[in-house]
N, C-alpha and C positions, 0 to 999 in steps of 0.2 A: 587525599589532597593531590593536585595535579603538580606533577615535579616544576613546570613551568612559571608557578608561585613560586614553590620552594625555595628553589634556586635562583628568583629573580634578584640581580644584582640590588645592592639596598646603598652602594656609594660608589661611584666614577671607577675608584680602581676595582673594583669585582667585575668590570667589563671586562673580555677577554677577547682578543683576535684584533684590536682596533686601538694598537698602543702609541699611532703616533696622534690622531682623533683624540682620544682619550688626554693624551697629555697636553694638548692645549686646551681642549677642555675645565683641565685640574689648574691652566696656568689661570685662566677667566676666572673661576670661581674664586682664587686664590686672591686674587686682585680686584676685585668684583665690579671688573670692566669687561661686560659682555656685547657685542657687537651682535646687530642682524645676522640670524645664521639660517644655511639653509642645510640639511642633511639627507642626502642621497646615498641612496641602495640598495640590493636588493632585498625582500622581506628576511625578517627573522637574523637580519646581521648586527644589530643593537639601539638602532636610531630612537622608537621611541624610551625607550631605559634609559637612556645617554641624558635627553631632555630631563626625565624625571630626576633623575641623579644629580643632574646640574641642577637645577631645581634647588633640592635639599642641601646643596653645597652650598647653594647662596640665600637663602631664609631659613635653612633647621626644619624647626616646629613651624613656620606660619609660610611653609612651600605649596599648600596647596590655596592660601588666600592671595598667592600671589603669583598664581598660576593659570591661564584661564587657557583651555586647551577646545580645540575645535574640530569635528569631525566633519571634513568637509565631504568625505563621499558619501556618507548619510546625508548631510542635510541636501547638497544637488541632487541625489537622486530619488530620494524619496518626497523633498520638496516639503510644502506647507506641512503633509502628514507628519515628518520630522520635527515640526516646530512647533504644532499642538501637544505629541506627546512626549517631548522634553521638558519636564519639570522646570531646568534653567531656564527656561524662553517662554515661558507662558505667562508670562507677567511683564515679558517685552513685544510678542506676537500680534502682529495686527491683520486681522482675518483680511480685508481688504486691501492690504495691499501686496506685492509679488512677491515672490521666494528673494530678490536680488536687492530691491528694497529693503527687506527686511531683513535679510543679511549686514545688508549698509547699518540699518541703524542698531542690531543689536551689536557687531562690531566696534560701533562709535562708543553704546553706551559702555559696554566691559574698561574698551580704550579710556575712559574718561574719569573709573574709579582709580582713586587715590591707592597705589601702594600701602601696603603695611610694613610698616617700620622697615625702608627700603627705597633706594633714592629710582627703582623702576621695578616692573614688571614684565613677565612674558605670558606674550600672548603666541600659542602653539596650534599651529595650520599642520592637523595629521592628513595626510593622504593628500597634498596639496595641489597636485596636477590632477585634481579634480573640480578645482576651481574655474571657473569660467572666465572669459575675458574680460568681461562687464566686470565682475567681483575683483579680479587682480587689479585692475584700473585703480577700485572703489579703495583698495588697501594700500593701493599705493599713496593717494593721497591722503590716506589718515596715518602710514609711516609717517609722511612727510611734517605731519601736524602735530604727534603725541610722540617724538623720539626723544625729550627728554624723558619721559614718561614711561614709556613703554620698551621692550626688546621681543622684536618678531624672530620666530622659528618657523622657518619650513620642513617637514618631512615631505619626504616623496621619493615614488621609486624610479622616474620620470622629472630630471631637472629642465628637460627642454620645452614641458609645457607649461611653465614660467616666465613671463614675460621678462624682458631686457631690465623694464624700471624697475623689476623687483631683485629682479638675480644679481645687477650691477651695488644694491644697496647693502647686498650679504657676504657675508664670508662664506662659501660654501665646505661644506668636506662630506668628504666619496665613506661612506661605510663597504667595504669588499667583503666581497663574501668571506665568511670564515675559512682559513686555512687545514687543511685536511687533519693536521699534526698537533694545530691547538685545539679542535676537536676533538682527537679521538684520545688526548692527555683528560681533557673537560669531563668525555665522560667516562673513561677510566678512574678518576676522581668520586664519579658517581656512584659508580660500581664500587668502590670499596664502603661509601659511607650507609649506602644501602644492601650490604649484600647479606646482613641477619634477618633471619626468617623469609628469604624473598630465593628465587631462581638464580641462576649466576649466569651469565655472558661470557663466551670464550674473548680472546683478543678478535680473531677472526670474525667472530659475530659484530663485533662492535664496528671492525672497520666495513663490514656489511651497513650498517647504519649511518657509518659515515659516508659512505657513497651514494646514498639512496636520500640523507640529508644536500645534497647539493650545496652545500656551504652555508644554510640556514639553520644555524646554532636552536632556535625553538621547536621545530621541526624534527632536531636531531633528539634532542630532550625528552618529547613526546615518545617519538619510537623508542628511546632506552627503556622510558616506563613501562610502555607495550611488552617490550622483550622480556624485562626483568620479570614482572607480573606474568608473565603465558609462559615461562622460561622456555622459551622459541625464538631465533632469529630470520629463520627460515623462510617464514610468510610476508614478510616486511615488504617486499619488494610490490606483492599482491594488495596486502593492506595500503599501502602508501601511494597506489596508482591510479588517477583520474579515471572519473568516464572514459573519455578522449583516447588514453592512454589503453585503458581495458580493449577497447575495439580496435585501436590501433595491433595491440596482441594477436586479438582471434585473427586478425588478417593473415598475420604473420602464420599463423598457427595454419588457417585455410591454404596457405601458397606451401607450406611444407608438405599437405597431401597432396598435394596438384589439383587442388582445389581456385583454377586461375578467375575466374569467373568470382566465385565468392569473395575473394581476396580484394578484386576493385571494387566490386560491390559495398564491402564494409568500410573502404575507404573513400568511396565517394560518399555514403554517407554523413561521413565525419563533415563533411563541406554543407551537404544537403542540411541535415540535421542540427548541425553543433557551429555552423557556422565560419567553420575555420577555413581557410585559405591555404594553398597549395600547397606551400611554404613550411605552415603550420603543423599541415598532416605530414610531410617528410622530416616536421624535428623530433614530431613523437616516433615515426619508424627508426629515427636514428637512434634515438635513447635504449629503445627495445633491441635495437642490433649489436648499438656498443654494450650492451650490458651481456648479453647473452650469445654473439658470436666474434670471433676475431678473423674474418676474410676479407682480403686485402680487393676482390672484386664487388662486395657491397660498398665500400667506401668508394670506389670510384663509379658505380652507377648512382651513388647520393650526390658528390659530386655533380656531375652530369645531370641529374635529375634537376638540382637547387639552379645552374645556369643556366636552364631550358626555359625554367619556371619564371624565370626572371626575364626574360625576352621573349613568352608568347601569348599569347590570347586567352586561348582554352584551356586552366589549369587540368581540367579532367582526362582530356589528350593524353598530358604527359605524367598523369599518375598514373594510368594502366599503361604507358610504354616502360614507366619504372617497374612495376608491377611483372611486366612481359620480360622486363630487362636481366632480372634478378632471380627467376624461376630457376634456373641451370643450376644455382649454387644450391638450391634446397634439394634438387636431385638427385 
């Protein structure tokens, strides 16, 4: 079983790292005067749990008939395909007409069922700055229409690409990333309640995985499993690193032999290839440098490299002048 079940909080207070969020949360439910909300952050800091939880706080047993949750970046980007093989929507689906249409009215029809023993319902927008302009528009005015009826959620990791009518109608709250401290308690925690028959984790290993978790508590979760299960901490860093990320290495790796040629080459690809932007390729060189060296001369050609970048033409330019810039230190 994946710890990330396991351990999924199952009531408001089981959330951890997010205690002032959390407590008004407990105060809504408590009162069961829940207001438009929207919830920002970045992944794996608690937002969808928070919902589900709140949820249960305010129906018990009948939290998921009076819940209707929507995944908005499936349905925009896969479109109709999304909407023929969703079970929920194929009995609202209408081949002929648009993805945005069709958005509208199953939207309307969810909006328009009668709560269960419950003076309203939410309706839960995950991944919400996936929404389109036409769609926020569309939800704006069925807020406007079913709010004694209904209570809209936003998640999203992205509150800016929410329009004004919607963000001005919500309470918002920021989920932050998890705190290093309440992480690396969390899974200390873990480690004791699992460490029969399983590998054990030094302290040191763990706060290996807390730095490599980035402040995304599911993420972190996942690696202790990894750990515990291989009893290795070691590889974490390797296991846990993107494409993106992997090539960004070998450059690094190429510019340590004096390999200068290869080094722009694997990084111009990252643009070629993968799409990223100049900017982009210098956050994964940074991560690879803070992680693995401490010289006070690469921070100042990143520096310099990120302001170049941001006031000229030719990102390619000034990735092999960073590139050319930065050699000295590997020699």
């Amino acid at each position: 079983m994946l710890w990330i079940e396991k351990y999924r909080p199952v009531k408001l207070a089981d959330i951890v790292g997010q205690d002032q969020v959390i407590h008004r949360l407990v105060s809504f439910a408590s009162s069961k005067n829940v207001p438009h909300l929207i919830f920002t952050g970045p992944h794996g800091t608690g937002k969808s749990i928070a919902i589900e939880t709140l949820a249960k706080a305010l129906y018990q047993e009948n939290w998921e008939l009076n819940t209707s949750v929507f995944q908005t970046a499936d349905l925009f980007s896969q479109g109709k395909t999304y909407l023929e093989n969703d079970d929920r929507y194929t009995h609202l689906y209408q081949k002929n007409q648009s993805v945005i249409t069709n958005f509208k009215y199953i939207i309307k029809w969810y909006a328009s069922l009668r709560p269960l023993d419950a003076e309203y319902k939410l309706m839960v927008f995950e991944d919400a700055h996936a929404l389109t302009r036409d769609a926020q528009q569309a939800l704006r005015r069925i807020m406007e229409r079913t709010s004694t009826t209904c209570r809209f959620i936003f998640s999203t990791t992205n509150q800016s690409a929410l329009i004004s009518p919607i963000t001005s109608r919500c309470l918002p709250f920021f989920f932050s990333p998890i705190d290093r401290v309440v992480m690396l308690k969390y899974l200390c925690s873990i480690r004791e309640n699992e460490k029969s028959g399983m590998h054990s984790c030094s302290d040191d290993e763990i706060e290996l995985i807390v730095e490599v978790a980035k402040g995304d508590m599911r993420h972190a979760v996942l690696l202790m499993q990894v750990a515990l299960e291989a009893g290795r901490c070691r590889d974490l860093f390797s296991l846990s690193q993107s494409e993106t990320a992997t090539i960004a290495t070998s450059a690094i790796d190429a510019l340590k032999q004096g390999e200068i040629r290869g080094a722009i080459r694997l990084l111009e690809a990252l643009m070629i290839d993968f799409g990223l932007s100049g900017s982009e390729v210098l956050f994964e060189i940074r991560t690879i440098l803070q992680r693995e060296y401490n010289h006070p001369s690469l921070a100042i050609e990143l520096a310099n490299a990120e302001f170049r970048m941001h006031h000229a033409n030719n990102e390619f330019v000034h990735i092999g002048a960073f590139v050319s810039g930065i050699r000295d230190v590997f020699s």
